[in-house]
C-alpha positions as CSV (number, residue, x, y, z in Angstrom):
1,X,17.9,-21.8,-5.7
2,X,16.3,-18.4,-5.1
3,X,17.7,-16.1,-3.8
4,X,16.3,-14.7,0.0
5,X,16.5,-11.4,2.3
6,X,17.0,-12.3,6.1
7,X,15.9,-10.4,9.1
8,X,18.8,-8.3,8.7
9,X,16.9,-6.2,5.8
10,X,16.5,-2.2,6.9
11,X,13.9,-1.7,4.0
12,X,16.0,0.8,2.3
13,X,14.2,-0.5,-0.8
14,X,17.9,-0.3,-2.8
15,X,17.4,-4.1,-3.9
16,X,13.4,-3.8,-5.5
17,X,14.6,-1.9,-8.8
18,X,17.7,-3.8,-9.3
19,X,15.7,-7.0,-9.7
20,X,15.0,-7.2,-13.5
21,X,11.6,-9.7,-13.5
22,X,10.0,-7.6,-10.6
23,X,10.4,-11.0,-7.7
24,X,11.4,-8.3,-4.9
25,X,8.4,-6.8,-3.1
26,X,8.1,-4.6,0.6
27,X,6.7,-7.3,3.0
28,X,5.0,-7.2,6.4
29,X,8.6,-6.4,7.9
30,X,11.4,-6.6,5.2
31,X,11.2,-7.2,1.8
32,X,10.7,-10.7,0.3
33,X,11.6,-12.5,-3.0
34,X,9.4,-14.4,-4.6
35,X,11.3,-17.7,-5.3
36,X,9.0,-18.8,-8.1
37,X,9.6,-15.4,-10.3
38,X,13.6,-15.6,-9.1
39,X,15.9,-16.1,-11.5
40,X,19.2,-16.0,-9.7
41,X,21.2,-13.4,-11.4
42,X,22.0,-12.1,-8.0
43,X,21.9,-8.2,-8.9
44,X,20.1,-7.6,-5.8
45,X,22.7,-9.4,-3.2
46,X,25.5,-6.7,-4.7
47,X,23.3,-3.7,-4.2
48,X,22.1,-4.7,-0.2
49,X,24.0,-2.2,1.9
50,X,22.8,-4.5,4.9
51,X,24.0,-7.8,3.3
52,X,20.6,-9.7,4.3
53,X,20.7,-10.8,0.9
54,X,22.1,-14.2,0.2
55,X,21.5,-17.5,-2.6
56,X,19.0,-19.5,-0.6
């Protein structure tokens, strides 16, 4: 399962360069994780200073 950023995201941007095959983008409101491109290695979850980041 991919991994997915909930509404709790403040777009601090700390997860996009952690994610190491580029699945992390800046959506509409928060940013968003491509679950096809996920690979679930989780380095973004660690890095969320929000903790909107979770395995979906």
């Amino acid at each position: 399962m991919a991994y997915v950023i909930s509404d709790a995201c403040v777009n601090c941007g700390a997860c996009e360069p952690e994610c190491p095959v580029s699945a992390i983008s800046q959506g509409d409101a928060i940013y968003v994780i491509d679950a096809d491109t996920c690979i679930d290695c989780g380095a973004c979850e660690s890095v969320c200073p929000s903790g909107a980041i979770s395995a979906g």
